[in-house]
DOZADREN-286537 format. One record per residue (C-alpha): x, y, z. Coordinates in steps of 0.001 Angstrom, whole numbers, padded with zeros to 6 digits, always signed. Layout:
XYZ ...
REM end
This chain:
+000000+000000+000000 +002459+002233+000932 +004810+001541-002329 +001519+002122-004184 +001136+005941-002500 +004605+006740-003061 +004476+005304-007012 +001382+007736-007744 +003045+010994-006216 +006416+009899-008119 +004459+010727-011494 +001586+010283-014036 +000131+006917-014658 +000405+004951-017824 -003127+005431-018574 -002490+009107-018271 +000296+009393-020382 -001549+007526-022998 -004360+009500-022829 -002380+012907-023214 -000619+011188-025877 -003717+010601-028098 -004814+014170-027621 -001582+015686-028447 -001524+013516-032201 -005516+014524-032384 -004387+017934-032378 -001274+018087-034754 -003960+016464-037133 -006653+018907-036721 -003494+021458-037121 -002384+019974-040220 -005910+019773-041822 -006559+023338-041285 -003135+023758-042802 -003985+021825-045941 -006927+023859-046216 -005323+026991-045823 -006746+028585-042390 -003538+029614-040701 -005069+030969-038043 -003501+027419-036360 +000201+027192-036075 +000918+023030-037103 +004447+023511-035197 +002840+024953-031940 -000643+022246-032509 -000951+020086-029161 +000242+023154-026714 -002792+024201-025803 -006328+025661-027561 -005400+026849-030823 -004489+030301-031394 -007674+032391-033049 -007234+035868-034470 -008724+038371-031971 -011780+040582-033158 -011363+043519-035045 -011644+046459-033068 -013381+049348-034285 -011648+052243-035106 -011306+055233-032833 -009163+058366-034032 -005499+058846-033061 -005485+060905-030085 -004438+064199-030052 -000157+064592-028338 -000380+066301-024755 +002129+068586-026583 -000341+069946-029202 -003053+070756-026935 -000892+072964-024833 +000225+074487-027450 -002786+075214-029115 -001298+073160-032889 -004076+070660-032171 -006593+073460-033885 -005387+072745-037406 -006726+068952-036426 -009956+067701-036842 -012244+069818-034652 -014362+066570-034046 -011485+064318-032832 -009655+066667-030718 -012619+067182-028733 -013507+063233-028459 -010012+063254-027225 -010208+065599-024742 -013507+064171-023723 -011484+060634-023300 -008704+062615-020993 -011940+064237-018689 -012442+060677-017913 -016463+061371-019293 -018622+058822-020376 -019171+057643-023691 -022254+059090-025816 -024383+056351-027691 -022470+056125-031501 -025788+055929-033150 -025675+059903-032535 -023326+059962-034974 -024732+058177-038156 -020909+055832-037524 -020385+052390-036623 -017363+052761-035469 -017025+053745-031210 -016787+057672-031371 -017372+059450-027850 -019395+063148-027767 -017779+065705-027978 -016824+068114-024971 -014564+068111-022162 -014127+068826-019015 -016785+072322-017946 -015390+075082-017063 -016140+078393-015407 -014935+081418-015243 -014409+083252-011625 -012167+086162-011131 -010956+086159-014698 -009353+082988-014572 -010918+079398-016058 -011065+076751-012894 -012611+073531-013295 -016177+073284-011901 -016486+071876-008424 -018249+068134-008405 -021784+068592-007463 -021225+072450-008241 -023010+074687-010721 -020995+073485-013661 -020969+070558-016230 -020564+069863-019825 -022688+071183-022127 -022775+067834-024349 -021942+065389-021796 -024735+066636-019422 -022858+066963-015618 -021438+067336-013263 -024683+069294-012065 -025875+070920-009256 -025646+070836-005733 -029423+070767-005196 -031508+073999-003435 -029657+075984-006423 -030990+076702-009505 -028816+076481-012590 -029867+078456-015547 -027719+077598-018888 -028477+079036-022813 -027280+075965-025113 -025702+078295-028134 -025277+075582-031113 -024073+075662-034476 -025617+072781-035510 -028321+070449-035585 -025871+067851-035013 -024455+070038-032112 -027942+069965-030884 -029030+066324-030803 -025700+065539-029105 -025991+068429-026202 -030019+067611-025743 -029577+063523-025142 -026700+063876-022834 -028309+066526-021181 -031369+064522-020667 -029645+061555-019753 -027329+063001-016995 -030810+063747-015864 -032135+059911-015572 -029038+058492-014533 -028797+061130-011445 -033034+060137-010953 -034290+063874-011922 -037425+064518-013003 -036767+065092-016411 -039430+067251-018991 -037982+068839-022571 -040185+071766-023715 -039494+071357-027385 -040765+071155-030715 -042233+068301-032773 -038740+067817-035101 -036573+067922-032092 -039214+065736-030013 -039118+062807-032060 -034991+062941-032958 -034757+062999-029264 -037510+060232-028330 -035738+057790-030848 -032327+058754-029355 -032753+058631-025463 -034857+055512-026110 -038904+054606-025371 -037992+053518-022254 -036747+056692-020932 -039348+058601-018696 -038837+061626-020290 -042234+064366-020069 -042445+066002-023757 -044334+069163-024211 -044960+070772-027205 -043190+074535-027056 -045605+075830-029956 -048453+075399-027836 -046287+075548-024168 -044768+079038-025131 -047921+081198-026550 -047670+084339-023653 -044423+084637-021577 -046416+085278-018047 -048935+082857-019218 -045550+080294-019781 -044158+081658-016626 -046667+080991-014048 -047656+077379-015856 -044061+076394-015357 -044217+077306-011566 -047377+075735-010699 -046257+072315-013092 -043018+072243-010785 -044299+072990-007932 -047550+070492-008204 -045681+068038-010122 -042092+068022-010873 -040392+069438-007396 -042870+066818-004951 -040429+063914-006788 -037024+065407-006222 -034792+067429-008569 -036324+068943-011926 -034193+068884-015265 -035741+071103-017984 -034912+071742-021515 -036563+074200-023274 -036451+075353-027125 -037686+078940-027168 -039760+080210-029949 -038373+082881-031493 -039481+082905-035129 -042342+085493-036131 -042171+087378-032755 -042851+091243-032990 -040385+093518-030741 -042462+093575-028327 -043101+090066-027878 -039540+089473-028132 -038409+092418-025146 -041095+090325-023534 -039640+087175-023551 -036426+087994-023304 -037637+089349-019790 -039390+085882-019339 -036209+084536-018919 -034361+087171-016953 -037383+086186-014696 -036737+082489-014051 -033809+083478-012310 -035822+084854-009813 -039337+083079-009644 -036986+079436-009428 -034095+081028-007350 -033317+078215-004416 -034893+075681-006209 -033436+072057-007304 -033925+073120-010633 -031877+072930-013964 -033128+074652-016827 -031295+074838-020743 -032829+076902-023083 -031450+076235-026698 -030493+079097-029011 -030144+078651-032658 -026660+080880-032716 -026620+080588-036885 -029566+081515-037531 -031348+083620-034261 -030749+087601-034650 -027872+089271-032823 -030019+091545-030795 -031628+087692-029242 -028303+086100-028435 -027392+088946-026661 -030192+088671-024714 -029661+085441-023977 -026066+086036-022788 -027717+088897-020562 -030228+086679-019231 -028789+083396-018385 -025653+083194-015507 -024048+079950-017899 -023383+079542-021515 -023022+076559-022696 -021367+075224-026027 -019052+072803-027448 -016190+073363-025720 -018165+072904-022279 -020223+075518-019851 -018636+079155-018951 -020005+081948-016723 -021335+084726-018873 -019648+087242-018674 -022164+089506-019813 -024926+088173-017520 -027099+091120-016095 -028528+091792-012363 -032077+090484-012890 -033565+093277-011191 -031571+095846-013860 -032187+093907-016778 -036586+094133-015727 -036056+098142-014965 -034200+098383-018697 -037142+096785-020471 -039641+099042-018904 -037083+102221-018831 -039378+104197-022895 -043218+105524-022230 -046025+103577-023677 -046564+104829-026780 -050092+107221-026567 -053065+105753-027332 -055123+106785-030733 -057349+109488-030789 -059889+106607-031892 -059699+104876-028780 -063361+105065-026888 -061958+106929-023546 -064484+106297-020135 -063805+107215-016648 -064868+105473-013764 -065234+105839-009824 -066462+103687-007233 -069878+102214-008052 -069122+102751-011729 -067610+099401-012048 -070963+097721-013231 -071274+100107-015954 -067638+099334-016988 -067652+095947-017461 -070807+096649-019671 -068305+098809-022029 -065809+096710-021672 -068231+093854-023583 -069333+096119-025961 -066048+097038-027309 -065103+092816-027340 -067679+092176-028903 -067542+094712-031305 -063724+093796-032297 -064898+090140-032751 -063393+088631-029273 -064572+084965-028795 -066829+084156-026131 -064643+083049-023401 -061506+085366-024574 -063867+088249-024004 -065072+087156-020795 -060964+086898-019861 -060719+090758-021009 -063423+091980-019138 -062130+090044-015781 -058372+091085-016533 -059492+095003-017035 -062237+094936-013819 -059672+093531-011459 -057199+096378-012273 -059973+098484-012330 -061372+097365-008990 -057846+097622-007601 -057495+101707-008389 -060674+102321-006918 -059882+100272-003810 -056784+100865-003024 -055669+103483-005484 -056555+107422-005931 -060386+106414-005947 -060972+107221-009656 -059189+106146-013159 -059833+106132-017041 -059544+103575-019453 -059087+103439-023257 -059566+100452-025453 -059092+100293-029218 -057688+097383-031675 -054763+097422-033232 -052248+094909-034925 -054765+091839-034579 -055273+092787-030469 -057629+094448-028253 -055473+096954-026127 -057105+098576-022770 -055160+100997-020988 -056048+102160-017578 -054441+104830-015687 -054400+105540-012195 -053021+109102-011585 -053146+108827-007570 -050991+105229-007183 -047355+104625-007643 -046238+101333-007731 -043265+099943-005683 -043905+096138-006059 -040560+094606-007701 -041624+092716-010817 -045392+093421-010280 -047267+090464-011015 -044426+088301-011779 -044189+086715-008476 -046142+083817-007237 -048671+085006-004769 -046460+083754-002293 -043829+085396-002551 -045431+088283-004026 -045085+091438-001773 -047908+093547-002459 -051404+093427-004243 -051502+089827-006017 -053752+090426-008621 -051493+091298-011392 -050607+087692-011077 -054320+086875-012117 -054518+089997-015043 -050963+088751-016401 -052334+085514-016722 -055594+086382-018585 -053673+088534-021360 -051393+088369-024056 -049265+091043-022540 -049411+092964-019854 -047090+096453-019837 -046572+098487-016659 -045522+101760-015996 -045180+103935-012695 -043953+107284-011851 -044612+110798-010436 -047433+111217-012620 -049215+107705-011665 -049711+104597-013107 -050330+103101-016642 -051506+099513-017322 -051782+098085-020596 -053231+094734-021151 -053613+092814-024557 -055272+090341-026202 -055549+088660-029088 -057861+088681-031819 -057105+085991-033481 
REM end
């Protein structure tokens, strides 16, 4: 027994080595066969040393990256603009954006790099959890309780598409609430992209984006009845811009001067897109004037152009209302007169062809300003409507009231400081123009016709 032990540790047994043996000439057969039929993928001399040797996949190609040296330097501009950024986007240590973005097959990453911001005059990388984050790659984001307010300036639909789904995703993967405001082209390029699986709330900006208070206050009431009671809210909006009069436009350029103060210490990220190649100058200025972070290609920077919210709403109210026509019916009105006035007040709807329940918004909108001057104003007023431009236009002056409300009827009615119901007349017109003084106040508020 003992010899028997000590003859199995000593080495293999016959049966063993005969059964090794027969594999080994199996394989230099198999080898040789493959030889013969001219696969040399299989080396004969190495057959019966293991599995045989296979070719490994091909590997898709990525561009060659972009020398340290180069980018220092600033040479790597004469490269590809498309593969120096993928490289730099590689370096940031960022995650890869889905290829089929791209229209390639082969494993391309988005484009962007590490954000950046600007403080003091001097470009520091943003904090983790900060304010910052790539434009195209979507975060790092917020620290939450802060709102962060970007404009998205692209060049490109492409540019677009790849900003919008990282954007969005960052948003999922960090379990945001996430709802794009956008338009029926972009809508379904970014449904097919991000997936039908991603919970992602679309709304149509055609309809979403008809008045900018009307827009204003449905955005605060959808986050705060909706979006906010489920955690953080991630919002991108495209703006309508096309076929806006000047006034619309000052308007809505002061819609989003306001979101930095109706969402102020909110969990709340918000990226409007801007068309840069093809929006006027006197918009992207805005833009840069309205929005703390501008956000492109090469990542998201402070703007430096970015205006006190507070100045920016004084500037856009700073030239008189134009005088009203000498055409304009004119009435004056006092307390107990009010009854009367809303009986004008249909008259003249009816007369300019004002729907049904439009009308009925007009009269309530004009009454509650009215009711508001005789309550708590000089006592007495006059109003003017006429039609012009495809509106109905009231204007009712108060020549005993000055306002000092900041942003009158912008605010919520909780935090609104004084009287709340410009909040109410904003939200029953078109536009709503205020001005106060010495002399009084003016309120214009307009409808439209069509």
């Amino acid at each position: 027994m003992r010899d028997r032990c000590a003859a199995r540790r000593a080495g293999p047994s016959r049966r063993r080595v005969r059964r090794r043996g027969a594999d080994h000439r199996a394989a230099v057969r198999a080898a040789r066969a493959a030889a013969e039929r001219g696969d040399r993928r299989v080396d004969p001399a190495r057959a019966g040393h293991g599995a045989p040797r296979r070719r490994p996949p091909r590997r898709a190609h990525l561009p060659r990256p972009v020398p340290a040296r180069l980018l220092r330097s600033g040479r790597a501009a004469r490269a590809d603009p498309r593969q120096r950024d993928e490289q730099r986007h590689r370096q940031a240590g960022h995650p890869a954006v889905d290829p089929r973005l791209h229209g390639h097959d082969d494993a391309r990453r988005g484009l962007g790099h590490r954000a950046r911001h600007r403080r003091g005059g001097r470009a520091v990388n943003a904090p983790q959890g900060g304010a910052g984050g790539s434009a195209l790659t979507g975060g790092p984001e917020t620290g939450r309780d802060a709102l962060v307010h970007r404009a998205l300036l692209y060049g490109s639909r492409w540019e677009l598409l790849l900003s919008a789904v990282a954007y969005l995703r960052a948003g999922r993967h960090a379990g945001e609430t996430v709802v794009a405001i956008v338009r029926p082209p972009l809508s379904v390029e970014l449904r097919e992209r991000c997936g039908p699986e991603t919970a992602i709330e679309f709304i149509d900006a055609a309809k979403w984006f008809g008045g900018p208070a009307r827009a204003l206050a449905a955005l605060h009431d959808r986050a705060r009845d909706d979006w906010w009671p489920k955690g953080s809210l991630r919002l991108l909006a495209e703006p309508v811009w096309d076929g806006r009069t000047p006034l619309e436009t000052r308007e809505w350029l002061r819609h989003e001067c306001l979101l930095n103060v109706v969402f102020a210490g909110t969990p709340t990220t918000i990226m409007c897109a801007y068309d840069a190649a093809a929006l006027p100058r006197h918009v992207l200025d805005g833009a840069a004037r309205t929005h703390p972070e501008l956000a492109g290609p090469d990542g998201t920077t402070a703007s430096e152009r970015f205006t006190d919210p507070a100045r920016f709403y004084a500037e856009c109210d700073a030239a008189p209302l134009p005088a009203p026509p000498e055409t304009a019916r004119r009435t004056v009105f006092a307390a107990g007169g009010l009854p009367s006035l809303r009986t004008v007040l249909t008259a003249e709807a009816t007369r300019h062809g004002l729907p049904g329940d439009r009308a009925l918004q007009f009269v309530l909108a004009v009454n509650e300003v009215a009711t508001g001057i005789v309550r708590d104003g000089g006592g007495r007023g006059a109003l003017r409507v006429w039609a012009a431009d495809g509106e109905l236009i009231c204007d009712v002056t108060d020549p005993g009231r000055v306002l000092t409300v900041r942003y009158p009827g912008h605010l919520p009615p909780e935090r609104q400081d004084g009287d709340v119901a410009l909040w109410a007349v904003r939200r029953l017109c078109h536009i709503v123009e205020i001005r106060s003084g010495a002399w009084g106040t003016q309120v214009r508020m307009r409808v439209k016709l069509g």
